[in-house]
N, C-alpha and C positions, 0 to 999 in steps of 0.2 A: 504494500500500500504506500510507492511514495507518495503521498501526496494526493489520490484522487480523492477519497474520502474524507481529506483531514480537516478541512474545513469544516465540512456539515457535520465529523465527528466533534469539533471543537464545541459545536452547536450545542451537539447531542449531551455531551455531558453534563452542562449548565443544565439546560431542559430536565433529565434525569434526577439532578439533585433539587431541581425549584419546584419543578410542575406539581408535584404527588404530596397529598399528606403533609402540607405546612412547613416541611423542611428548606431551609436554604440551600443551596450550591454547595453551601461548606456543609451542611448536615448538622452545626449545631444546634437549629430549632429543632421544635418539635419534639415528640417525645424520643428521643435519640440516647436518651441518659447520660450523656454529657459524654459521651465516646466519639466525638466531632473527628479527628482526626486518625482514629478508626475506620470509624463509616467514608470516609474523604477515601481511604487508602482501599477502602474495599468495593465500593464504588469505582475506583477507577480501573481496580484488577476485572469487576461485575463487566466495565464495559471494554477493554481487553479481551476476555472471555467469548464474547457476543461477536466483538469482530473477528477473531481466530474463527471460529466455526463459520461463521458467514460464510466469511473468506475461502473456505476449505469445501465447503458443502453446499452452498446455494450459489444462484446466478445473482451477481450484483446488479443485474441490468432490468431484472424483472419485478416486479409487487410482490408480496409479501403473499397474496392472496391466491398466486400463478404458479407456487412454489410448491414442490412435489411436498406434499403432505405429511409421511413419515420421515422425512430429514429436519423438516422446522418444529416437529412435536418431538421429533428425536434431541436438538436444539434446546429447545423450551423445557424438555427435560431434566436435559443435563445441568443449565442452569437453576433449576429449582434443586438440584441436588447439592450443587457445589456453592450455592449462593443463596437460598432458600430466603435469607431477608430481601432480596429483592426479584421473589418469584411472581409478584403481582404488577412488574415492568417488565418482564425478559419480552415478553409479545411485541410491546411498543419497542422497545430498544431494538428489535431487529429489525423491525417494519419502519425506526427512523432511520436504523443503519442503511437501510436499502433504498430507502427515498433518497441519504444525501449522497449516496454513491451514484443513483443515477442521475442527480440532477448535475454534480461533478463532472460524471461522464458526459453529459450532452454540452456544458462547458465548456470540456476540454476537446472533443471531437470525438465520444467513444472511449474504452479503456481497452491500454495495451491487453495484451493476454496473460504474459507473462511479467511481474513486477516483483522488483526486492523487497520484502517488507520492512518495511519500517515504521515507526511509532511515532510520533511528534512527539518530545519532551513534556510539553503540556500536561499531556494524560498519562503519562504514565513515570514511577517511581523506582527506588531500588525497594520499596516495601511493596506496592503495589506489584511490580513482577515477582517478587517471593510467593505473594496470596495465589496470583493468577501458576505460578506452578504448581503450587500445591494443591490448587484445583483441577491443571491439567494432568499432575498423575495419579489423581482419583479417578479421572475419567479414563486414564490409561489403564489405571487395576481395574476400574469394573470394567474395564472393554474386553479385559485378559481374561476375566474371569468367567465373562458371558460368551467370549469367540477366542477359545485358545489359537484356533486353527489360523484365524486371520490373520493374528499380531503376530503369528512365527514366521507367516510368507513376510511380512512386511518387518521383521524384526526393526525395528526403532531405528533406520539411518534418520529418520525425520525426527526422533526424541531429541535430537540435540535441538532441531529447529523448534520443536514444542516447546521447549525449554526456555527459549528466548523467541518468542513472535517476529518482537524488532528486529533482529539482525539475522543475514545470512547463517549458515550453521558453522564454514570456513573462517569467520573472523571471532568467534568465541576462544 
C-alpha cells in the first residue's frame, strides 16, 4: 500500500475513534476507563489488522456488498476474535477501507497490481505492531489448527511479511 489508500486510511482512523459511542480520536472519552493510550494503540493495530486482510483477501476496487461473502465474514471474524472491543466496527472499517481505496484509485488512475506495502507513520507504532502480531499469530495458530494441511504447503515464507505488514520481508 504505498500510498493508494493512505489518505482515506488517514481519514478512516479519526472516523473510527470519533464517530461511535462518545469516544474521541484519542479514546479518552467515554466510558474507556481511562486506558486512553491503550485503546489509541489498539485501535490502531484494530485498523492495521483490517487492512492486512483486505489487502490479502478482497478486491480493493469493488463494494463491500460485491465481495464474495465467506472471505469478509471470514474477515469480520477474525476480527471479532482478535479485537472483540471493536467487533461492533470491523463491518464499517472495511467497507470504509474499501470506499477510500477506491476513491484513491480512481484519483490516481486505477491501482498498480503489485505494490510494496507500506504503512504511513501516522497509524501505526512500535506498540501498535507488537498488538497487530500478536493478533496475527493467533490467526496463524487457529488457521494451523483448523487446516494443518494448508499452512504446511505454504509453510510461512510470508510469516516474516505477516510479521511486519509495513515493510518488504528482505529488509527486516
Amino acid at each position: 500500500l504505498a500510498g493508494d489508500c493512505e489518505e482515506g486510511a488517514r481519514e478512516d482512523e479519526y472516523e473510527e475513534g470519533g464517530s461511535e459511542g462518545g469516544q474521541s480520536a484519542t479514546g479518552n472519552s467515554g466510558g474507556s476507563g481511562g486506558g486512553g493510550k491503550m485503546d489509541d494503540e489498539r485501535l490502531k493495530a484494530f485498523n492495521l489488522f483490517v487492512r492486512f486482510f483486505v489487502d490479502e483477501n478482497l478486491d480493493r476496487m469493488v463494494p463491500i456488498s460485491k465481495q464474495p461473502k465467506e472471505k469478509l465474514s471470514g474477515i469480520l471474524e477474525a476480527c471479532d476474535r482478535q479485537f472483540p472491543e471493536f467487533s461492533d466496527r470491523a463491518r464499517k472499517r472495511v467497507r470504509t477501507y474499501l470506499k477510500a481505496c477506491r476513491r484513491n484509485g480512481r484519483k490516481n488512475g486505477g491501482l498498480p497490481q503489485e505494490l510494496p506495502r507500506t504503512t504511513p507513520a501516522h497509524l501505526t507504532s512500535a506498540t501498535a505492531e507488537g498488538i497487530l502480531e500478536k493478533a496475527l499469530a493467533g490467526e496463524r495458530e487457529l488457521q494451523a489448527q483448523l487446516h494443518p494441511a494448508r499452512l504446511e504447503q505454504a509453510e510461512m515464507p510470508q510469516a516474516q511479511q505477516l510479521s511486519r505488514p509495513d515493510r518488504p520481508a528482505e529488509q527486516q
